[in-house]
C-alpha positions in Angstrom: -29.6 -14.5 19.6 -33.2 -13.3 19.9 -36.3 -15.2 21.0 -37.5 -16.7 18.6 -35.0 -15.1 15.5 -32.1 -16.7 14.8 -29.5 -17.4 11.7 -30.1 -19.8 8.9 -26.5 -20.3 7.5 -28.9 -24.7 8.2 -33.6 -48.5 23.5 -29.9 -46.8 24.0 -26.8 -47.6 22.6 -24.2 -49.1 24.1 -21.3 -47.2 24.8 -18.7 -47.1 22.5 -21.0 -48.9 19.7 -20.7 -46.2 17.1 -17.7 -44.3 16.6 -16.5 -42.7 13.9 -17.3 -45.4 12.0 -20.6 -47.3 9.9 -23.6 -46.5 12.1 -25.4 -49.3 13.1 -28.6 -50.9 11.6 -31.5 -48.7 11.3 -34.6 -50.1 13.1 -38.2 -48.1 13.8 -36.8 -46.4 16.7 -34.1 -44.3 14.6 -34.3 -40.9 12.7 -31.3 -39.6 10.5 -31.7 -36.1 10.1 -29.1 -34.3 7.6 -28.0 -30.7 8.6 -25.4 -28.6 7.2 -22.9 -28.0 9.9 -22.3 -28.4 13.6 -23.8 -27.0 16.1 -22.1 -24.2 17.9 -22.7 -24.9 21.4 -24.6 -27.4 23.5 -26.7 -24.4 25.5 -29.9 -23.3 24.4 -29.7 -20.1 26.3 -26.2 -19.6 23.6 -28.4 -20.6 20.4 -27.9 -18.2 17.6 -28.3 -20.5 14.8 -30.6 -22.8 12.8 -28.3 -26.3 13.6 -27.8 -25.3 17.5 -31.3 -24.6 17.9 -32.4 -27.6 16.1 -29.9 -30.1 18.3 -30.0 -28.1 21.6 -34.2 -27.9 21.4 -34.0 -31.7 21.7 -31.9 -31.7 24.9 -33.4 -28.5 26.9 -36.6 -27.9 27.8 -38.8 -24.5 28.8 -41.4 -24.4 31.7 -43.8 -23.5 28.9 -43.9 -23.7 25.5 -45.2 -21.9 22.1 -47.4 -24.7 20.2 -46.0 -24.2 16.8 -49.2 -25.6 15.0 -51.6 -24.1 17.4 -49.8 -20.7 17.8 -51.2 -21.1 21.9 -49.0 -21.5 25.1 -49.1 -24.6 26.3 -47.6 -26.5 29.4 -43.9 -28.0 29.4 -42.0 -28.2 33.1 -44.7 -26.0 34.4 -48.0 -27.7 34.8 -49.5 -24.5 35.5 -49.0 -20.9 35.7 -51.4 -17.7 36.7 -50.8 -13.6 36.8 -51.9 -11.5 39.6 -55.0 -9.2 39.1 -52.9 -6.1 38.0 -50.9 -8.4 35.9 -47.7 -7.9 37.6 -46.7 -11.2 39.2 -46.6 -14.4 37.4 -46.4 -17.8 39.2 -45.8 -21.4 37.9 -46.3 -24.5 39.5 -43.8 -27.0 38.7 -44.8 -30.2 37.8 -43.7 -33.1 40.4 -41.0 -35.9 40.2 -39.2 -34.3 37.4 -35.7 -35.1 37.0 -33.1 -34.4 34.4 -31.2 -36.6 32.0 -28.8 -37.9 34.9 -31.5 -38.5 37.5 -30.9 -35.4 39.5 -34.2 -33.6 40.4 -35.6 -30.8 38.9 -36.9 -27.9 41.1 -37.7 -24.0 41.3 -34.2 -23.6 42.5 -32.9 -24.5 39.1 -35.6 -22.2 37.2 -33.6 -19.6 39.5 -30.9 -20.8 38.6 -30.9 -19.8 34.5 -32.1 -16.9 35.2 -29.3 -16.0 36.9 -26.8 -17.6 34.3 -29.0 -15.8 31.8 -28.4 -12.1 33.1 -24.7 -13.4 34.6 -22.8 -10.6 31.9 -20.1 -13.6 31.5 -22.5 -15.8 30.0 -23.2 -13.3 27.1 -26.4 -14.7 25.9 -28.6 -13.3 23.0 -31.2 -14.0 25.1 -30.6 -12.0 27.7 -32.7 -8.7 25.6 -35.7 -10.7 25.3 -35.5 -11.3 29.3 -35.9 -7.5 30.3 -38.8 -5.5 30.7 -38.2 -1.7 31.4 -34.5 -2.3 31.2 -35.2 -4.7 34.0 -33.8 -8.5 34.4 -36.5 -10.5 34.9 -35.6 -12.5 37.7 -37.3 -15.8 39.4 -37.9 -16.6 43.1 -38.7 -19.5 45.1 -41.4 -19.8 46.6 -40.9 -23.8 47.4 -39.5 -26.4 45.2 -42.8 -26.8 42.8 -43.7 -23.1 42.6 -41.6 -20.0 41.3 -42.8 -16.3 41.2 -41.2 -13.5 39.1 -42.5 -10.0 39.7 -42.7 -7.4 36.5 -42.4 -4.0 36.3 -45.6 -3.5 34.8 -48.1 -5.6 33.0 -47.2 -6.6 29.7 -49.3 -8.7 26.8 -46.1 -10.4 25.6 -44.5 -11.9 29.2 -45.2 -15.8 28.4 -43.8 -15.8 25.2 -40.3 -15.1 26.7 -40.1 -18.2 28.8 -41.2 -20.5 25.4 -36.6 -19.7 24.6 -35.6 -20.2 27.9 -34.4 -23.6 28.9 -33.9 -24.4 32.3 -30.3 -25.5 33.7 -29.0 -27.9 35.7 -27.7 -26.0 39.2 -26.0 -29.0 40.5 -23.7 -29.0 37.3 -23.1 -25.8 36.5 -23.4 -23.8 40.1 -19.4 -24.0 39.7 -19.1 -23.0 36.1 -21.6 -19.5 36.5 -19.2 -19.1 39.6 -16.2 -19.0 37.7 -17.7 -17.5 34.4 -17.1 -20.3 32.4 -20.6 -21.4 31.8 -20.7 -20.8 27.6 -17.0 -23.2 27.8 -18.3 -26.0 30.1 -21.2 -26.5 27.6 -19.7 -26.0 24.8 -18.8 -28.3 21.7 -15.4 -29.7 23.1 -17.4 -30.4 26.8 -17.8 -34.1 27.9 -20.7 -35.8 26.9 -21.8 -36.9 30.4 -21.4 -33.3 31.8 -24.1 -31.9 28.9 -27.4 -32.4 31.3 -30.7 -31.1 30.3 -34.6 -31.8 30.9 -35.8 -32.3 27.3 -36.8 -35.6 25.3 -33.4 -36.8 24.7 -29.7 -36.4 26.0 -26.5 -36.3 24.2 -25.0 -40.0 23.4 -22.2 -39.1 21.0 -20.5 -35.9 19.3 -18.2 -36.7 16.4 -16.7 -34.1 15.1 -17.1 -33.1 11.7 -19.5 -36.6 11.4 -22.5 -36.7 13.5 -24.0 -35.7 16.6 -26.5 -38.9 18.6 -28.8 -38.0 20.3 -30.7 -40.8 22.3 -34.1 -40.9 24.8 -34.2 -39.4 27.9 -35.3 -41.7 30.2 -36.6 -39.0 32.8 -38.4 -36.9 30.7 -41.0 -35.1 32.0 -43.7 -36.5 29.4 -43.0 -39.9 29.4 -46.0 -40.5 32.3 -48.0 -39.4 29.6 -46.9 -42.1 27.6 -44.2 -43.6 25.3 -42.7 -40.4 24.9 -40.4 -39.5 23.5 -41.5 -42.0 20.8 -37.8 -42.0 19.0 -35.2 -43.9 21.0 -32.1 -41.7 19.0 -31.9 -39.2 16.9 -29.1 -38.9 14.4 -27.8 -35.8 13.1 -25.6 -36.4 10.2 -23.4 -33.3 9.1 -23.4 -33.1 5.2 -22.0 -29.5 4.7 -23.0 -29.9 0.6 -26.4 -29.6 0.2 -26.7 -31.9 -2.5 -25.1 -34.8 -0.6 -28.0 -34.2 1.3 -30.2 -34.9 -0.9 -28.4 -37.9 -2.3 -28.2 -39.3 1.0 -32.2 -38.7 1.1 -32.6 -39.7 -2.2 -31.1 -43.2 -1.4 -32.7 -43.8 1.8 -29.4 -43.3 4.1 -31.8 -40.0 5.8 -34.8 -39.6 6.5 -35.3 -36.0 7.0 -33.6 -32.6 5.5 -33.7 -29.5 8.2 -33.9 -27.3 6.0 -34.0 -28.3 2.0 -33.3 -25.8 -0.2 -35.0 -24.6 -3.3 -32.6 -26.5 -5.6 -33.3 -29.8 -3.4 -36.8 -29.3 -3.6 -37.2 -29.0 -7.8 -34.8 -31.9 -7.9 -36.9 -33.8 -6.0 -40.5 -32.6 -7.7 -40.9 -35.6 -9.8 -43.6 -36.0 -7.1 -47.2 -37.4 -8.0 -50.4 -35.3 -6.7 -50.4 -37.4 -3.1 -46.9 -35.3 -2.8 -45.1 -38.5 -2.4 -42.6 -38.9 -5.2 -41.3 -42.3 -6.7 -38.4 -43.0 -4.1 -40.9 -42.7 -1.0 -39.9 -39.0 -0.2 -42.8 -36.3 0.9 -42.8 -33.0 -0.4 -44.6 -30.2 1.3 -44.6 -26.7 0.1 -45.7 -24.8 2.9 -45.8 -21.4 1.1 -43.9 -18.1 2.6 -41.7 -18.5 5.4 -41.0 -16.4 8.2 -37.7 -16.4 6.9 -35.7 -13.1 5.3 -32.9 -13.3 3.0 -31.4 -9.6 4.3 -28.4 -7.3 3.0 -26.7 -5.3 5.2 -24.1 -3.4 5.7 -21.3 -2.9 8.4 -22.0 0.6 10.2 -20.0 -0.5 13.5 -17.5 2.5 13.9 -15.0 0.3 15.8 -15.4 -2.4 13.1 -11.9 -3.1 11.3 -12.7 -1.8 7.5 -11.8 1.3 6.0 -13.2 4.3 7.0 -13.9 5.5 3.3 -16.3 2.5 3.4 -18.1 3.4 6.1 -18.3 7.1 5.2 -20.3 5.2 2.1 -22.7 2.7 3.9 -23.8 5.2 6.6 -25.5 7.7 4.2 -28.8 6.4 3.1 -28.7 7.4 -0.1 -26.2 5.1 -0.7 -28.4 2.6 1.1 -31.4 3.3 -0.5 -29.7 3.0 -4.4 -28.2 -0.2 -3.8 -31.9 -1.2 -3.0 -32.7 0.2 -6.1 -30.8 -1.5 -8.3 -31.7 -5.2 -7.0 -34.4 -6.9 -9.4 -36.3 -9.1 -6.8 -39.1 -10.1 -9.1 -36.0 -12.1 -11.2 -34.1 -13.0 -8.2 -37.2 -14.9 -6.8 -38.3 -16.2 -10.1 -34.7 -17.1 -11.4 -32.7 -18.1 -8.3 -35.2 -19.4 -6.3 -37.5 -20.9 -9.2 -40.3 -19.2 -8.4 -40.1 -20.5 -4.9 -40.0 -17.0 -2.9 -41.4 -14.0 -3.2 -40.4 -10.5 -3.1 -39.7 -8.7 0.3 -41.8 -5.5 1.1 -40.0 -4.8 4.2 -38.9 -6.4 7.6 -41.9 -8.8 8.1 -42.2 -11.4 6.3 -45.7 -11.8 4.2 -46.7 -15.1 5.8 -46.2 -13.0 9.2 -50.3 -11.6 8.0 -51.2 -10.6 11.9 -48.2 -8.0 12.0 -47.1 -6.9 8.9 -47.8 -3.0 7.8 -50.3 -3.5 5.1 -49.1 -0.3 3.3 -46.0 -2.1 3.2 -45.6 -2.9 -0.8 -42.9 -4.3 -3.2 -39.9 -2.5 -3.1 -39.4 -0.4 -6.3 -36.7 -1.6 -9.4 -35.5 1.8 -10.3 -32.0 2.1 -12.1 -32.6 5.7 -12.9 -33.9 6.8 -9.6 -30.5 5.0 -8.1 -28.5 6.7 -10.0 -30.0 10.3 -9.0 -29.3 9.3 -5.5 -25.9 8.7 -5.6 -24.9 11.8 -7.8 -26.6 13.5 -4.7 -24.7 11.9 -2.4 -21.1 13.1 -4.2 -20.7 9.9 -6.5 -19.4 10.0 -9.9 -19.0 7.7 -12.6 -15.7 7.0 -14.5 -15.4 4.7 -17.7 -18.8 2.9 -16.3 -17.1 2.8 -12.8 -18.6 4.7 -9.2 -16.1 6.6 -7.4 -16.6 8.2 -5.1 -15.7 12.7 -4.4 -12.3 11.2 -4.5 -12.0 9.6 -6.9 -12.0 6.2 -5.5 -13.7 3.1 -6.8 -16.7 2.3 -5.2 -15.9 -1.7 -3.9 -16.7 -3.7 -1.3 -17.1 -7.3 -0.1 -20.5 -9.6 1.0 -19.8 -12.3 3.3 -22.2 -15.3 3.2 -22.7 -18.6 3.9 -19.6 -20.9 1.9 -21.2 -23.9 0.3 -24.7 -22.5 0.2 -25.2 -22.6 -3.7 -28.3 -20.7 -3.1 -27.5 -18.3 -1.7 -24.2 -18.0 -3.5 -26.7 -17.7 -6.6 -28.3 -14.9 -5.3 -25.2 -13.2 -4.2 -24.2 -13.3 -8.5 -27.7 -11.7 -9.4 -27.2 -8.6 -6.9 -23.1 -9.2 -8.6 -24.9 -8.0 -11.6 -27.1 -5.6 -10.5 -25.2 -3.5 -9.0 -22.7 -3.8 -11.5 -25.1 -1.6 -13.8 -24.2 0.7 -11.3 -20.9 0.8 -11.6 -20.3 -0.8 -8.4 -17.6 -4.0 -8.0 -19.6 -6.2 -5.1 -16.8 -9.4 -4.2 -18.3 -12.7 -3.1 -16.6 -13.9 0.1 -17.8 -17.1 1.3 -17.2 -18.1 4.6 -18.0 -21.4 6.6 -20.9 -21.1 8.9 -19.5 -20.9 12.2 -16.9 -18.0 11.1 -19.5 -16.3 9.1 -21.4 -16.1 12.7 -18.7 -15.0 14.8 -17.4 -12.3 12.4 -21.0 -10.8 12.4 -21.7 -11.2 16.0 -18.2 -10.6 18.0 -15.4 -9.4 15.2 -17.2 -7.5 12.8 -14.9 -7.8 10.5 -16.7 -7.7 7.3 -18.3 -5.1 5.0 -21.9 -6.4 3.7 -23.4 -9.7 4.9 -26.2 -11.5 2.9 -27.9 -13.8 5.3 -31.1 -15.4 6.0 -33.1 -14.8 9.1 -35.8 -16.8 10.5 -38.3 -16.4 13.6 -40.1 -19.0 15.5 -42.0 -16.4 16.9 -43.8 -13.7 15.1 -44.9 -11.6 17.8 -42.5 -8.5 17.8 -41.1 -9.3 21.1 -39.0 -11.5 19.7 -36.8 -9.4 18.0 -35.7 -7.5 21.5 -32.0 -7.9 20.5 -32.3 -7.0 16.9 -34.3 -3.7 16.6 -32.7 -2.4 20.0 -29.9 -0.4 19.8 -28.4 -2.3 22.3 -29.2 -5.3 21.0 -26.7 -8.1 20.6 -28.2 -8.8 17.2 -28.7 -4.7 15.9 -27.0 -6.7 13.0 -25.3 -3.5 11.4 -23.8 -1.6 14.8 -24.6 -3.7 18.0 -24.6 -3.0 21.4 -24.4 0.8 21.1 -24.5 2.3 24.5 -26.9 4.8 23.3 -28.6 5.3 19.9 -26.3 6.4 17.0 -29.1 8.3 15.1 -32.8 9.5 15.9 -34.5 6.8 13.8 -32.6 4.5 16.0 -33.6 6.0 19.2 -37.1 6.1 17.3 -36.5 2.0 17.1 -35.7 1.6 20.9 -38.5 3.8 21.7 -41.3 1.8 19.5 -39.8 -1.3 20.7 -40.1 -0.9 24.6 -43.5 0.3 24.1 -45.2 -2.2 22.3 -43.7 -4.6 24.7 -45.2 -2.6 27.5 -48.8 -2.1 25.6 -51.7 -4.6 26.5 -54.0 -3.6 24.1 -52.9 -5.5 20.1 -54.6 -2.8 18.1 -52.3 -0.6 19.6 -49.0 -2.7 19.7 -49.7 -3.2 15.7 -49.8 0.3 14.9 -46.5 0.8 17.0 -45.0 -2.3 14.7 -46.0 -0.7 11.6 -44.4 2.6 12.7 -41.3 0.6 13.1 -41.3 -1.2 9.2 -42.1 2.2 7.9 -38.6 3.3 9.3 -36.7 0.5 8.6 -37.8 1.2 5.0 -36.9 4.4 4.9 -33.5 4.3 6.8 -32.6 0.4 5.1 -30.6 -0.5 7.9 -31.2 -4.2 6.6 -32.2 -4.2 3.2 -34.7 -7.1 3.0 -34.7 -9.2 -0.2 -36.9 -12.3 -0.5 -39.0 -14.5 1.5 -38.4 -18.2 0.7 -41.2 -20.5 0.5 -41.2 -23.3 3.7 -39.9 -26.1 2.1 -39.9 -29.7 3.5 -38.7 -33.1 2.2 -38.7 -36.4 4.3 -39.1 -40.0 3.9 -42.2 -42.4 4.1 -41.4 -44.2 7.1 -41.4 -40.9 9.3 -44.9 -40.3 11.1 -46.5 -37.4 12.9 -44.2 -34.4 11.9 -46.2 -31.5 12.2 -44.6 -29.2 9.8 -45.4 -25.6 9.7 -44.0 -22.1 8.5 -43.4 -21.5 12.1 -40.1 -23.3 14.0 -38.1 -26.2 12.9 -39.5 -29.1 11.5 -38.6 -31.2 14.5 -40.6 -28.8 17.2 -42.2 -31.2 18.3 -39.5 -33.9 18.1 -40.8 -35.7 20.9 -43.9 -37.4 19.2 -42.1 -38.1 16.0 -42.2 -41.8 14.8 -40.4 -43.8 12.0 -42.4 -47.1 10.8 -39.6 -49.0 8.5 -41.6 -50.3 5.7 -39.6 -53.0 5.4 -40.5 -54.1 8.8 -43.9 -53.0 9.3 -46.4 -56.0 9.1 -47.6 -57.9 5.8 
């Protein structure tokens, strides 16, 4: 997974206190958090969706960091850092006496370290894209235990931003495991708690499956001479896979936070007065457009299993471009999102103001100009029905996220749409972790319909999506070289903004990019969701915003029971 771009599919314990079964009072110190599925993997650097980053950003931690509300860099593991006069070294000084969640201490050799599981080929990280400049790995020396150097090709305007994804591992666990290429396994789901190590505001207590994962306070974290930091002692991430258990669960006070509500959730839950604090004690914040994308695509991979008459139909862009056509997304936002989205006008979201193309505008609702385009490109119609030169019905299947009635909804309206086309579209839900896997390693599917959210809207951070070699080039990944010349186009506008200092310049590269993706559809991008939020009362000092996960800053986050807060 990208930087900053991944999927949205959505005092300590005593050992051996909470199982599998009641958990155990709830006192100040205690936030239940509801998300929709597992997380994936236990390793930041293996993060590809909106649960695993989520649960993993509590347990890693970067040597600096992106301030979510601020939109500035800011110090995390590194106290400090400075560039060279041409721009071409950077250097970070380490701040002292930090140790990770089992004691052991944290030093240069362990920012090493990641860097070499991140570029190690078995690890297979998304991240690894994001981490090259010039094709180069960008690599980290020592220069003593509290200082580490890393040299760059060139000068570049985009360099800190990389290390905001990259969480630093523990060497003295996992020298062995990048040794015998086993790293993603040994911190995976089914590893032992007490082997998952990390340097961020809390460390992994308890993983039932299919139940809940605990989180509980790192006693060594690196803030916590700053004060009582983290302020939570546990968090608790209870997996309800149906969103509206969720927002039962909220409803009756059993959570206190939803990751990510959904539109549905939110209009349940509007019977909220003008303080945006509803009857029951829940806040509601509308934070307007997200960064998130509700994309189409389709399955262009040549050594993908699906029939070859399919992809014969998917790789011409007239094809493309009528299916894009035919989808109302004025009605789609209005009706399946209740007004809560708007309309896509390309690959940036709108709330993304600094980058978008301004010429980018609403993608046009044209039944009769679809139409034109596929009689060009060889189709037919029989008895209401596309077929294609052969005389085959046009059909094919969109995979999406099972239990997601949302989305599910707006998988009907483009059902419909298309079907005034002539064309059979066929709803396949699949659960979340399959869904990623089949899109990311098997490719078995035809279309997808998917969500995509960034944390960080600087075009760097979607390295592995728009380059062709990209583990994320959603539609063919990982070519070896550019399939087509708008491709090669991609790779070429993508490496130079990256390499440009100047943002004038870098925008008008960025807008050259939309304008193709618009006119190739490679992704055909729907709707932008508003940022919804809904948590209880008793939760304090969430800073919210369009940009990240709500619990970014996780690590200042208080909950004040009312029933035991002072008379």
């Amino acid at each position: 997974m990208l930087r900053g771009l991944f999927f949205c599919v959505l005092g300590s314990l005593a050992a051996g206190t909470w199982g599998c079964g009641t958990p155990p009072d709830i006192d100040d110190g205690v936030l239940r958090v509801a998300v929709a599925r597992e997380p994936l993997t236990w390793n930041r650097l293996l993060a590809s969706d909106l649960v695993t980053h989520v649960v993993t950003d509590q347990l890693h931690a970067p040597l600096i960091r992106l301030n979510r509300q601020t939109q500035l860099m800011e110090p995390a593991l590194a106290e400090s850092w400075s560039f060279s006069e041409d721009g071409t070294v950077v250097e970070f000084k380490l701040k002292q006496e930090v140790r990770f969640s089992d004691g052991e201490p944290f030093t240069a050799a362990d920012v090493r370290f990641t860097f070499e599981v991140l570029h190690d080929p078995s690890t297979a990280s998304p991240l690894v894209d994001t981490a090259r400049i010039d094709g180069e790995p960008l690599m980290a020396e020592v220069v003593d235990e509290s200082t580490v150097r890393f040299r760059l090709p060139r000068r570049t305007a985009t360099v800190e931003r990389i290390f905001d994804s990259i969480a630093i591992l523990p060497e003295h666990r996992l020298s062995q495991s990048l040794a015998d290429g086993a790293i993603a396994a040994e911190t995976g789901i089914g590893a032992k708690v007490e082997n998952i190590v990390g340097l961020g505001p809390f460390r992994l207590f308890r993983h039932v499956a299919g139940q809940r994962v605990i989180v509980e306070k790192n006693p060594y974290y690196y803030r916590s001479d700053e004060g009582a930091f983290p302020a939570l002692d546990r968090i608790v991430f209870e997996i309800v896979p149906d969103a509206s258990a969720r927002l039962l669960r909220l409803r009756a006070g059993e959570i206190d936070l939803i990751e990510n509500v959904t539109t549905d959730g939110f209009q349940a839950l509007s019977t909220a007065s003008d303080s945006g604090v509803d009857d029951e004690g829940i806040v509601l914040s509308d934070l307007g457009p997200d960064l998130l994308t509700e994309r189409l695509w389709f399955n262009l991979n040549p050594d993908s299993p699906i029939d070859d008459r399919k992809r014969r139909w998917f790789g011409d862009v007239r094809f493309r471009r009528a299916v894009s056509l035919a989808i109302d997304r004025v009605t789609m936002a209005e009706v399946a999102f209740g007004g809560l989205a708007s309309a896509a006008t390309g690959p940036v979201s709108i709330a993304n103001h600094f980058w978008r193309d301004p010429e980018a505008k609403p993608f046009d609702y044209d039944l009769d100009r679809a139409r034109t385009l596929l009689s060009q490109a060889g189709f037919t119609w029989k008895d209401d029905a596309l077929v294609d030169a052969d005389g085959e019905a046009v059909r094919f299947s969109v995979v999406t996220t099972a239990g997601n009635e949302q989305r599910e909804r707006e998988l009907a309206f483009i059902q419909e749409d298309l079907a005034r086309l002539g064309i059979e579209v066929i709803p396949a839900p699949v659960e979340g972790a399959s869904l990623v896997a089949r899109i990311t390693r098997s490719f078995d599917y035809e279309a997808c319909l998917l969500g995509f959210t960034l944390t960080d809207p600087d075009p760097s951070s979607e390295m592995a999506l728009w380059l062709s070699q990209g583990p994320l080039h959603l539609w063919h990944p990982a070519q070896e070289s550019p399939a087509t010349e708008w491709e090669a186009r991609i790779d070429e506008i993508m490496e130079a903004q990256v390499r440009a200092t100047d943002p004038q310049e870098r925008k008008l590269l960025y807008h050259e990019l939309q304008r193709i993706v618009r006119r190739e559809l490679p992704v055909i991008d729907l709707l932008v969701p508003h940022a919804l939020r809904a948590y209880g009362r008793d939760v304090r000092l969430l800073r919210a915003t369009p940009l990240g996960h709500v619990l970014w800053n996780s690590d200042e986050v208080e909950v004040v029971r009312r029933e035991n807060a002072p008379n």
